[in-house]
N, CA, C and O atoms as CSV, one atom per row, in Angstrom:
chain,resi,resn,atom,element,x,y,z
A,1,UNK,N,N,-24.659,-13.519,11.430
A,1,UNK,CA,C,-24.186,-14.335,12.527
A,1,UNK,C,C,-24.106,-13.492,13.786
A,1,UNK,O,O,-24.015,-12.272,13.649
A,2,UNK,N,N,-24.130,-13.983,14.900
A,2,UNK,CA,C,-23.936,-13.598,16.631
A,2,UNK,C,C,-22.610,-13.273,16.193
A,2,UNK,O,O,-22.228,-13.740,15.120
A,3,UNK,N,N,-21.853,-12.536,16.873
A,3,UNK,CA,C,-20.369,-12.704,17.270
A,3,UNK,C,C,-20.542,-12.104,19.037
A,3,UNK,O,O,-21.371,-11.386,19.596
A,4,UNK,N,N,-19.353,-12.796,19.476
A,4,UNK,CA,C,-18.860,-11.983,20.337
A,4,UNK,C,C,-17.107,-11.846,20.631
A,4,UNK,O,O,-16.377,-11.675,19.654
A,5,UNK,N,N,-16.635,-11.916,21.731
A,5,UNK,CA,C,-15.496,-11.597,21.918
A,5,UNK,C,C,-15.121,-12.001,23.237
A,5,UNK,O,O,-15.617,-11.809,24.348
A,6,UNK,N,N,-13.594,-12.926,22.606
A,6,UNK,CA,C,-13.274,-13.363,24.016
A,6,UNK,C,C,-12.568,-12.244,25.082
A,6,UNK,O,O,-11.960,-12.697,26.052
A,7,UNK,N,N,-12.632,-11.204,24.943
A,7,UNK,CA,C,-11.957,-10.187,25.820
A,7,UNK,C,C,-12.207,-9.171,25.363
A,7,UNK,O,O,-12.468,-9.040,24.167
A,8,UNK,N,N,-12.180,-7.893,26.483
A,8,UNK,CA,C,-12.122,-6.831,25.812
A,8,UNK,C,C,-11.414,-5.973,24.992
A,8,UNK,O,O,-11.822,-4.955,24.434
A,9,UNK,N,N,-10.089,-6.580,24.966
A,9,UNK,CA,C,-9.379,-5.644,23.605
A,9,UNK,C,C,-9.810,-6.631,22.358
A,9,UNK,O,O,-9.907,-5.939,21.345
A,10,UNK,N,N,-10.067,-7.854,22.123
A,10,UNK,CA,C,-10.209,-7.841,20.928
A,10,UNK,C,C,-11.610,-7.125,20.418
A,10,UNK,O,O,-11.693,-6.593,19.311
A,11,UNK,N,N,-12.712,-7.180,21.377
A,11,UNK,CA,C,-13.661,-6.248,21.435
A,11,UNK,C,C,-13.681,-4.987,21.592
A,11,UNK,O,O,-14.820,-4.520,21.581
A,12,UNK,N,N,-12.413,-3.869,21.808
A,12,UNK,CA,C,-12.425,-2.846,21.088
A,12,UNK,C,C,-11.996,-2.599,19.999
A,12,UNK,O,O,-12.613,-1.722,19.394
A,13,UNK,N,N,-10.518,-3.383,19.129
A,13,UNK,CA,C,-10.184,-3.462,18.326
A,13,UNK,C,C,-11.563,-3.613,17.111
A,13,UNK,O,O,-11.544,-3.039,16.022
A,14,UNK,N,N,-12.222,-4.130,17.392
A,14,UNK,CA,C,-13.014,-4.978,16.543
A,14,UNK,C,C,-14.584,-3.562,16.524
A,14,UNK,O,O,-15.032,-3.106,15.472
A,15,UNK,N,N,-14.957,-3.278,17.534
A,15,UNK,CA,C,-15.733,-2.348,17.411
A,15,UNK,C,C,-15.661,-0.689,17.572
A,15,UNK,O,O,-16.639,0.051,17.688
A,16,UNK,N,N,-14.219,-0.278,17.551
A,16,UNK,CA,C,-13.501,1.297,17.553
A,16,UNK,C,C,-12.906,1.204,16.270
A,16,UNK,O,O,-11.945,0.488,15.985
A,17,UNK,N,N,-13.648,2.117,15.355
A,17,UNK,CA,C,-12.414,2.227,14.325
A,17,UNK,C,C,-11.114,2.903,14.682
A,17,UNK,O,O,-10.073,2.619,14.091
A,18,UNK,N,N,-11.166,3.692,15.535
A,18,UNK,CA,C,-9.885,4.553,16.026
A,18,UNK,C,C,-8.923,3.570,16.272
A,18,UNK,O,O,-7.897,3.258,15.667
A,19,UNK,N,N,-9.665,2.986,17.661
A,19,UNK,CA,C,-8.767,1.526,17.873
A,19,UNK,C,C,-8.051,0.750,17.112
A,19,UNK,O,O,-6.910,0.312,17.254
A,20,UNK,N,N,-8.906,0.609,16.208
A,20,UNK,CA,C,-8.478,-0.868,14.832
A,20,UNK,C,C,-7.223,0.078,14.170
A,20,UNK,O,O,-6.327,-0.649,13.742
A,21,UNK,N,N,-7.030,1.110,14.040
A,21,UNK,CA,C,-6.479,2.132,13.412
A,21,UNK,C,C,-5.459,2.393,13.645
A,21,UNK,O,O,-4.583,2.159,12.812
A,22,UNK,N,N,-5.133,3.024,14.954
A,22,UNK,CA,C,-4.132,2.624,15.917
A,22,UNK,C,C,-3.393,1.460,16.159
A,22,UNK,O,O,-2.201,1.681,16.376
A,23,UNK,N,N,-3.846,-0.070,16.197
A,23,UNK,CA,C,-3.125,-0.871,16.361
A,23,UNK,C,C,-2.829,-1.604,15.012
A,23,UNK,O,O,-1.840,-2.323,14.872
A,24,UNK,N,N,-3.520,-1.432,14.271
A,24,UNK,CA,C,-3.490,-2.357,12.716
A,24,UNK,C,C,-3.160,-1.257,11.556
A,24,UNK,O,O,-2.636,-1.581,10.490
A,25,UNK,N,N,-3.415,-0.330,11.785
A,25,UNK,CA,C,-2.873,0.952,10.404
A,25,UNK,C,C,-4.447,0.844,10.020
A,25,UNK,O,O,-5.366,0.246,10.580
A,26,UNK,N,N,-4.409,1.671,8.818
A,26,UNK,CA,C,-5.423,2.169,7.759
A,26,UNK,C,C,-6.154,0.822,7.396
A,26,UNK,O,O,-7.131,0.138,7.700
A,27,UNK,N,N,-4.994,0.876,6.501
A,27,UNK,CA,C,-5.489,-0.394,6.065
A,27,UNK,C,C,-6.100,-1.839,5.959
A,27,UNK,O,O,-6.722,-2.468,5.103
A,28,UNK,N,N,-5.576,-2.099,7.382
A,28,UNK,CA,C,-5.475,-3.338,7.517
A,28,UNK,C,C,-6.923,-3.050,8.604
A,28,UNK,O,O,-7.677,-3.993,8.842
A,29,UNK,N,N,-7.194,-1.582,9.232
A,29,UNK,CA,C,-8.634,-2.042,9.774
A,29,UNK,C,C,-9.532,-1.394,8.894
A,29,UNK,O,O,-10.586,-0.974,9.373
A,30,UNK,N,N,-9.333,-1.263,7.866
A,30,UNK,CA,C,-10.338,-0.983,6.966
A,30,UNK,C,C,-10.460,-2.452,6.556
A,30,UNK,O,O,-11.574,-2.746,6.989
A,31,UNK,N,N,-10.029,-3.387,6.054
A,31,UNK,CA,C,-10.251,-4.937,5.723
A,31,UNK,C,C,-10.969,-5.466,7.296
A,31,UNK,O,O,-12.093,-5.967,7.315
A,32,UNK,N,N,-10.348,-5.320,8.256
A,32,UNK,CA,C,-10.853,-5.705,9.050
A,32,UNK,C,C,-12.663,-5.334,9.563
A,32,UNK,O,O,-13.552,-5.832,10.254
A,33,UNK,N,N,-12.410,-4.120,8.675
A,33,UNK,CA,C,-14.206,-3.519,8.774
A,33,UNK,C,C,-15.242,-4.806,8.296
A,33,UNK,O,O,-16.178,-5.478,8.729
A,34,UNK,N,N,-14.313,-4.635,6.991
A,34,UNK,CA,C,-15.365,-5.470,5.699
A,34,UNK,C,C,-15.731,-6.776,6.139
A,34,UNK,O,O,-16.865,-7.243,6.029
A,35,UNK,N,N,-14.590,-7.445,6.718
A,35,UNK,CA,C,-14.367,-8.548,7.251
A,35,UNK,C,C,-15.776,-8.366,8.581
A,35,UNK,O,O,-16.797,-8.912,8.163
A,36,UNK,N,N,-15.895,-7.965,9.479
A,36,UNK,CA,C,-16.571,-8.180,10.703
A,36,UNK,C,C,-18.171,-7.719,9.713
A,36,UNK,O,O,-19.222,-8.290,10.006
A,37,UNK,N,N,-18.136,-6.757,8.685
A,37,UNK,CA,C,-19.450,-6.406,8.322
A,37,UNK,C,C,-19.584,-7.922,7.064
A,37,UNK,O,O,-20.649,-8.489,7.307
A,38,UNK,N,N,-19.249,-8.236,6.548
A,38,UNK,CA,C,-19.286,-10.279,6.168
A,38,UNK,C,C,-19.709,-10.902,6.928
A,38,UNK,O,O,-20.793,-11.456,6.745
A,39,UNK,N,N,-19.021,-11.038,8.045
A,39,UNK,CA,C,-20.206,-12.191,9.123
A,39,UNK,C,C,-21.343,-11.522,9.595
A,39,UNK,O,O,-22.441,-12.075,9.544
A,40,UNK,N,N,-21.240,-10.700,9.925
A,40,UNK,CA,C,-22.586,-9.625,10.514
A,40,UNK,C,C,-23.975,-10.273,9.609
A,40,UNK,O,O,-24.931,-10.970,9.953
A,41,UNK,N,N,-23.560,-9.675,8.322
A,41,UNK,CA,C,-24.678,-10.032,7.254
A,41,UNK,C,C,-25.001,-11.654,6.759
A,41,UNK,O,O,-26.076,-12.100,6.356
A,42,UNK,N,N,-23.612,-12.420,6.941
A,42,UNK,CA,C,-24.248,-13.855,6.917
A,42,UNK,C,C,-24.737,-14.683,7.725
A,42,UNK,O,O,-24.225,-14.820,8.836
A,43,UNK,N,N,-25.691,-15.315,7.386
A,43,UNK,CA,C,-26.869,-16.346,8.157
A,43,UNK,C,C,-25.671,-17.549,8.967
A,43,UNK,O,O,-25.804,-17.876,10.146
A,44,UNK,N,N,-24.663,-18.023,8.163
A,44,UNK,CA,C,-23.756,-18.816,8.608
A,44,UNK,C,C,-22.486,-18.970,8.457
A,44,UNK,O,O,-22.238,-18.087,7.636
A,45,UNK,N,N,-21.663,-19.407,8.651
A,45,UNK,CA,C,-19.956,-19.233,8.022
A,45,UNK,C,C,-19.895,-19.780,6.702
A,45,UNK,O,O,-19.168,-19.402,5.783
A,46,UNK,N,N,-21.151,-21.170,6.701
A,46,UNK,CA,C,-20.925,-21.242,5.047
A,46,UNK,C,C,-20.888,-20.929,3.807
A,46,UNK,O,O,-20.361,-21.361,2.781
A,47,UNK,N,N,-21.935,-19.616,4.289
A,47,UNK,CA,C,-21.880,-18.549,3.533
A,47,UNK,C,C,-20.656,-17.447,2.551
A,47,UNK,O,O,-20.503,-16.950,1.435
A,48,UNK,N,N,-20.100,-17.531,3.720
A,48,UNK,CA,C,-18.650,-16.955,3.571
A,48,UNK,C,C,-17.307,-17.765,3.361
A,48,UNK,O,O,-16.213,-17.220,3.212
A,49,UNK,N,N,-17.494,-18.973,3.366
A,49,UNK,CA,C,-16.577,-20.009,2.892
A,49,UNK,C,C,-15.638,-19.603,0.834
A,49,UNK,O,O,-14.571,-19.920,0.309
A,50,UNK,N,N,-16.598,-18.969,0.494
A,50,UNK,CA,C,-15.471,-19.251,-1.177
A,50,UNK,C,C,-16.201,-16.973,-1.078
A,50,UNK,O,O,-17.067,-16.684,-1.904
A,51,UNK,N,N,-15.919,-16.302,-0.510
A,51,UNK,CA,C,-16.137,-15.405,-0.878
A,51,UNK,C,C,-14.437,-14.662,-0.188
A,51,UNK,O,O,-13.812,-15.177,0.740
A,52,UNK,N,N,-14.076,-13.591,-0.824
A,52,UNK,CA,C,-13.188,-12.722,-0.221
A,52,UNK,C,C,-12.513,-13.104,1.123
A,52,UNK,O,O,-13.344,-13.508,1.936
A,53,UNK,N,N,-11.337,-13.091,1.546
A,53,UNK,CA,C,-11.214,-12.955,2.849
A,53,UNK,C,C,-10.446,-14.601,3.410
A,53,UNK,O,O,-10.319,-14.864,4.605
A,54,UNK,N,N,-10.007,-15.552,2.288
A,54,UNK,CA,C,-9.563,-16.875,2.351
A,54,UNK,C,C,-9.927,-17.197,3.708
A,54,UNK,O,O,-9.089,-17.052,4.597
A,55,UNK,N,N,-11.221,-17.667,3.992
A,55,UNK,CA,C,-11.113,-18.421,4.955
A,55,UNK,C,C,-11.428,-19.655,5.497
A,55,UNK,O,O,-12.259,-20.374,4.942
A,56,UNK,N,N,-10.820,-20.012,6.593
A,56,UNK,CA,C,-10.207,-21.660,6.866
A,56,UNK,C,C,-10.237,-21.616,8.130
A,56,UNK,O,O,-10.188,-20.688,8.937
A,57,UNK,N,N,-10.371,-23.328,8.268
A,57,UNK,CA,C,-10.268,-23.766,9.476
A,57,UNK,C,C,-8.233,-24.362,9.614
A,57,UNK,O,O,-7.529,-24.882,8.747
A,58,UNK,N,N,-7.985,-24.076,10.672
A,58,UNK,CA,C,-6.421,-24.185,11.603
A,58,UNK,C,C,-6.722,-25.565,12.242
A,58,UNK,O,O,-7.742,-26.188,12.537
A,59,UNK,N,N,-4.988,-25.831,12.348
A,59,UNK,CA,C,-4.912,-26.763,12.790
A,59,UNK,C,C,-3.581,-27.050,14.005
A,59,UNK,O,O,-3.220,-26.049,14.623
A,60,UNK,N,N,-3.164,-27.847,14.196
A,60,UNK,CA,C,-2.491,-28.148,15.637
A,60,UNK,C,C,-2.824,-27.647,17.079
A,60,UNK,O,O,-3.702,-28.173,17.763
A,61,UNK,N,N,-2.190,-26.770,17.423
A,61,UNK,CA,C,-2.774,-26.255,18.769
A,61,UNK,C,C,-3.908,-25.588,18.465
A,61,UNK,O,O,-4.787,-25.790,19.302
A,62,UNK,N,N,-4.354,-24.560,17.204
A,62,UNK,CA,C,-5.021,-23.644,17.111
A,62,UNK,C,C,-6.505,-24.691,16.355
A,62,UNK,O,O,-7.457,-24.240,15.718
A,63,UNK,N,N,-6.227,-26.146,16.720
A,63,UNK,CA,C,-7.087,-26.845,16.034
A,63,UNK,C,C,-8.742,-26.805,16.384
A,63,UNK,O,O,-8.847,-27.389,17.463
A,64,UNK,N,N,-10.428,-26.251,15.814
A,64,UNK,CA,C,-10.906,-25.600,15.973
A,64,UNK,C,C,-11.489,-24.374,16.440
A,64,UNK,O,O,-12.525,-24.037,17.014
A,65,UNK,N,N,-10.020,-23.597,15.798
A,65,UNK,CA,C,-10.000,-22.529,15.211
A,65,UNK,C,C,-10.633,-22.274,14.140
A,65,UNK,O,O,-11.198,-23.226,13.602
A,66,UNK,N,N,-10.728,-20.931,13.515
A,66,UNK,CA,C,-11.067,-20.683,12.116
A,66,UNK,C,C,-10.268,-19.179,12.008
A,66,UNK,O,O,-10.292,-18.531,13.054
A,67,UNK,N,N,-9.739,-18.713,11.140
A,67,UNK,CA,C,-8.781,-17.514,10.252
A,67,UNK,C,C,-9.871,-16.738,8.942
A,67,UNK,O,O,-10.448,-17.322,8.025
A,68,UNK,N,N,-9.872,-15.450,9.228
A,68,UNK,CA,C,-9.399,-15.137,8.034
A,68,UNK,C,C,-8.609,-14.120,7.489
A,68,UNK,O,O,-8.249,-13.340,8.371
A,69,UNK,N,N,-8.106,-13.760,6.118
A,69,UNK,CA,C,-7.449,-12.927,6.256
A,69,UNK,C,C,-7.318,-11.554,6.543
A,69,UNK,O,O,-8.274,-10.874,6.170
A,70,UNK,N,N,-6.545,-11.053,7.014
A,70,UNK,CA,C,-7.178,-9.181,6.630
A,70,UNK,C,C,-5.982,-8.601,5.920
A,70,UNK,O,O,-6.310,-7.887,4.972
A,71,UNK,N,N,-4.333,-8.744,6.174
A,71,UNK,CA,C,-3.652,-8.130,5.560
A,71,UNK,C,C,-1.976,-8.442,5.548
A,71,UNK,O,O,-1.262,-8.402,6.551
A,72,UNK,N,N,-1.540,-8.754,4.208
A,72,UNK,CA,C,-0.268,-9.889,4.476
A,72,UNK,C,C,-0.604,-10.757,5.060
A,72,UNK,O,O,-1.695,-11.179,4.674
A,73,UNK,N,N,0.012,-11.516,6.226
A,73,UNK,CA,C,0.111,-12.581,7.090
A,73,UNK,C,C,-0.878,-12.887,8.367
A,73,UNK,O,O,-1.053,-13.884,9.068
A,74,UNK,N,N,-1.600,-11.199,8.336
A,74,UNK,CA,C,-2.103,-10.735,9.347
A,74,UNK,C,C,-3.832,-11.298,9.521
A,74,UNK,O,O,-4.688,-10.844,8.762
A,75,UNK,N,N,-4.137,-12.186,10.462
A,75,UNK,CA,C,-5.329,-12.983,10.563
A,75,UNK,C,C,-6.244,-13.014,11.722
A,75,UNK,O,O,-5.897,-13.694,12.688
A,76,UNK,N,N,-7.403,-12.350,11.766
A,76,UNK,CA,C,-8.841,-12.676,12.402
A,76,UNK,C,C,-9.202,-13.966,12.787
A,76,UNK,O,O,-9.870,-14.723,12.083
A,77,UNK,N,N,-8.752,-14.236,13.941
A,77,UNK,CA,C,-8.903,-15.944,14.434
A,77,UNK,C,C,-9.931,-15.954,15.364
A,77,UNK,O,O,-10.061,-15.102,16.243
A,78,UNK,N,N,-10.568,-16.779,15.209
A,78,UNK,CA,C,-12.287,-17.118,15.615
A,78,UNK,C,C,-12.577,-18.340,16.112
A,78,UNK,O,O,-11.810,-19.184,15.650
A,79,UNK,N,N,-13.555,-18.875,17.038
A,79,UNK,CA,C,-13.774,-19.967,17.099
A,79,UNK,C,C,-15.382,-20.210,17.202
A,79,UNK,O,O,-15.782,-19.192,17.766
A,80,UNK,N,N,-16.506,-21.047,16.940
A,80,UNK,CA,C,-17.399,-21.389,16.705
A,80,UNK,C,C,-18.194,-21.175,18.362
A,80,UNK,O,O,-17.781,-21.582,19.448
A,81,UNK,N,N,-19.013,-20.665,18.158
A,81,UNK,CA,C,-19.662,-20.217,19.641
A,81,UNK,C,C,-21.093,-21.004,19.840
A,81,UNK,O,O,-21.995,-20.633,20.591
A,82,UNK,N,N,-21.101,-22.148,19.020
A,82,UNK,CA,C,-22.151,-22.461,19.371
A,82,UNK,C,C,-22.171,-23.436,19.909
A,82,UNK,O,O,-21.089,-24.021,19.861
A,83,UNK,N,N,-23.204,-24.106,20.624
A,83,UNK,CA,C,-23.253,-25.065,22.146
A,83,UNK,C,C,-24.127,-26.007,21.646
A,83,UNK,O,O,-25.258,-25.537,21.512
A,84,UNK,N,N,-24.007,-27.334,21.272
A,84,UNK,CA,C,-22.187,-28.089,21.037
A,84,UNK,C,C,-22.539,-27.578,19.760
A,84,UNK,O,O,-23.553,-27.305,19.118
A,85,UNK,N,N,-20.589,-27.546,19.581
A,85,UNK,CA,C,-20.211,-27.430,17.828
A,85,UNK,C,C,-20.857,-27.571,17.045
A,85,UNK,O,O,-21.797,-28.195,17.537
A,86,UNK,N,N,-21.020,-27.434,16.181
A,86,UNK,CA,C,-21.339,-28.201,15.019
A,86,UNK,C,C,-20.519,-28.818,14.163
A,86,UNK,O,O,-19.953,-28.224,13.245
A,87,UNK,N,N,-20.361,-30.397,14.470
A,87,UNK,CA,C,-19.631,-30.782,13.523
A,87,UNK,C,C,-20.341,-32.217,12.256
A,87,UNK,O,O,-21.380,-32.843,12.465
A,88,UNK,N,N,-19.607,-32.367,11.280
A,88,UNK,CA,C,-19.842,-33.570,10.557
A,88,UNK,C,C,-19.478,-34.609,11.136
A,88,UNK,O,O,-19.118,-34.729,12.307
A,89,UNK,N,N,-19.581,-35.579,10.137
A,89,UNK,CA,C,-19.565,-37.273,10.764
A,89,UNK,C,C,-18.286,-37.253,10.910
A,89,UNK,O,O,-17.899,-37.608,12.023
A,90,UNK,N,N,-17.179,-36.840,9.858
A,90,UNK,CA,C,-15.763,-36.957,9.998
A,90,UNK,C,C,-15.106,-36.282,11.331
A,90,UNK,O,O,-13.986,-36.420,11.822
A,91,UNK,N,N,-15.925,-35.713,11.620
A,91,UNK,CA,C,-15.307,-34.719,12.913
A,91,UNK,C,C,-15.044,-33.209,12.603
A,91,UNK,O,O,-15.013,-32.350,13.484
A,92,UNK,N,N,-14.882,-32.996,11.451
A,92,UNK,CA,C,-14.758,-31.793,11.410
A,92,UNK,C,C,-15.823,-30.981,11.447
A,92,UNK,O,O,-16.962,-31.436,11.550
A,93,UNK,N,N,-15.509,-29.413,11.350
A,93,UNK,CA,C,-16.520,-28.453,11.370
A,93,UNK,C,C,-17.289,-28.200,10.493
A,93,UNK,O,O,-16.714,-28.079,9.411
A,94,UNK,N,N,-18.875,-27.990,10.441
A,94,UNK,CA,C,-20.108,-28.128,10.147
A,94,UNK,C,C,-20.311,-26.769,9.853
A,94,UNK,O,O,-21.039,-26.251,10.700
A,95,UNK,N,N,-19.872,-25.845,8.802
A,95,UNK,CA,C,-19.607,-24.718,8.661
A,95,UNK,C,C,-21.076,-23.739,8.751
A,95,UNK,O,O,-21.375,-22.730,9.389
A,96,UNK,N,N,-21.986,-24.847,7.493
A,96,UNK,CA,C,-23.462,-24.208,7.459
A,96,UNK,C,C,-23.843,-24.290,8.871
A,96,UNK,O,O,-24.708,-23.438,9.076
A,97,UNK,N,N,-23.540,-25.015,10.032
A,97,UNK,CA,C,-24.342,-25.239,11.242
A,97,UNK,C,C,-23.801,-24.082,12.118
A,97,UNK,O,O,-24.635,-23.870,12.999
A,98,UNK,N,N,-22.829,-23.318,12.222
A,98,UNK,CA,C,-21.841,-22.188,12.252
A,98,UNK,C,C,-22.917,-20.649,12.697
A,98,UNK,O,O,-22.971,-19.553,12.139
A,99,UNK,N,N,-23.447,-21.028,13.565
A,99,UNK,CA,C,-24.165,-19.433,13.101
A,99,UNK,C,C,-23.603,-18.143,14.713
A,99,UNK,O,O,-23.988,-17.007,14.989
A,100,UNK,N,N,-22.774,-18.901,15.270
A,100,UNK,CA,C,-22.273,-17.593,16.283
A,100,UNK,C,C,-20.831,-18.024,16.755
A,100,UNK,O,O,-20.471,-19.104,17.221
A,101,UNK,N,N,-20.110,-16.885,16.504
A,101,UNK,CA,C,-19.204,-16.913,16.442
A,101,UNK,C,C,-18.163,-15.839,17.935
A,101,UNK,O,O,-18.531,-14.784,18.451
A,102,UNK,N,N,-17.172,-16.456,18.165
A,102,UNK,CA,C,-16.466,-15.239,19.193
A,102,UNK,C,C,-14.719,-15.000,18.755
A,102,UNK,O,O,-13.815,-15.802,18.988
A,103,UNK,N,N,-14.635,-14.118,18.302
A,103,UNK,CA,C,-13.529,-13.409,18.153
A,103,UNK,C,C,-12.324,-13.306,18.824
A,103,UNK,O,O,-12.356,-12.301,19.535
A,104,UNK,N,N,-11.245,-13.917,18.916
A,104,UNK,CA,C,-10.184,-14.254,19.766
A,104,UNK,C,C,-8.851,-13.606,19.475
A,104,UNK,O,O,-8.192,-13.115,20.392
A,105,UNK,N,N,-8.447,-13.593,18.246
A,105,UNK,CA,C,-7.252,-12.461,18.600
A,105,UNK,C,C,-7.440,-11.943,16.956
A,105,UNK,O,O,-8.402,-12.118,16.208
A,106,UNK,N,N,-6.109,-11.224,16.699
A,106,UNK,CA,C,-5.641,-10.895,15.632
A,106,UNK,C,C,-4.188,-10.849,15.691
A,106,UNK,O,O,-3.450,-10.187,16.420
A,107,UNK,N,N,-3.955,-11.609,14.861
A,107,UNK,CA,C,-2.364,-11.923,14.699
A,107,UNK,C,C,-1.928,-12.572,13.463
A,107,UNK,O,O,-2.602,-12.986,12.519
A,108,UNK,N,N,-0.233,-12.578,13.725
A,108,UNK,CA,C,0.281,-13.069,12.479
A,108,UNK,C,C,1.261,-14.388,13.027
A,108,UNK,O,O,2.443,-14.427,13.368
A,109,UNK,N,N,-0.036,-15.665,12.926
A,109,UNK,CA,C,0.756,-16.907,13.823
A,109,UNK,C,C,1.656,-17.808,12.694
A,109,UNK,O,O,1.690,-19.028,12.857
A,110,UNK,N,N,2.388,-17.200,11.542
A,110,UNK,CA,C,3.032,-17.973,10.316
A,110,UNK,C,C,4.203,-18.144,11.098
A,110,UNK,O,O,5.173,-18.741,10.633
């Protein structure tokens, strides 16, 4: 998949391991590695729908959004970058149609 980034700190976070390191610990940007190298390598989000990493589409304010996890509570929130959406008949998101994505924060919105 494309990614990009709605700003530049989530775009250093996301491409400095030092960075990711510094603000998220060891751990949690080491998941966050695996996590950004997952979409990298998939053709679409549907791809990545039942693999590692529980991820989902959000709802209320954060409604087309998409999450996934990286550590405890702590979540990679994304939204679909492609022009228009892709969605199904029901309205919702068209996951296989999903192929670029932009990176919006990391947080713990529970």
């Amino acid at each position: 998949m494309e990614i990009t980034y709605a700003n530049s700190r989530i775009q250093k976070i996301c491409t400095n391991d030092k960075a990711a390191q510094k603000m998220l610990g060891k751990v949690c940007a080491h998941t966050l590695r695996n996590r950004l190298d997952q979409m990298t390598e998939a053709n679409n989000l549907e791809e990545l729908r039942f693999v590692a990493g529980a991820w989902h589409e959000l709802k209320g304010d954060r409604k087309g959004q998409l999450a996934c996890s990286l550590l405890g509570r702590t979540r990679l929130i994304f939204s679909p970058a492609n022009i228009p959406r892709p969605t199904k008949p029901d309205g919702g998101l068209d996951w296989s149609g999903i192929t670029k994505i932009e990176h919006v924060e990391i947080i713990d919105y529970h």
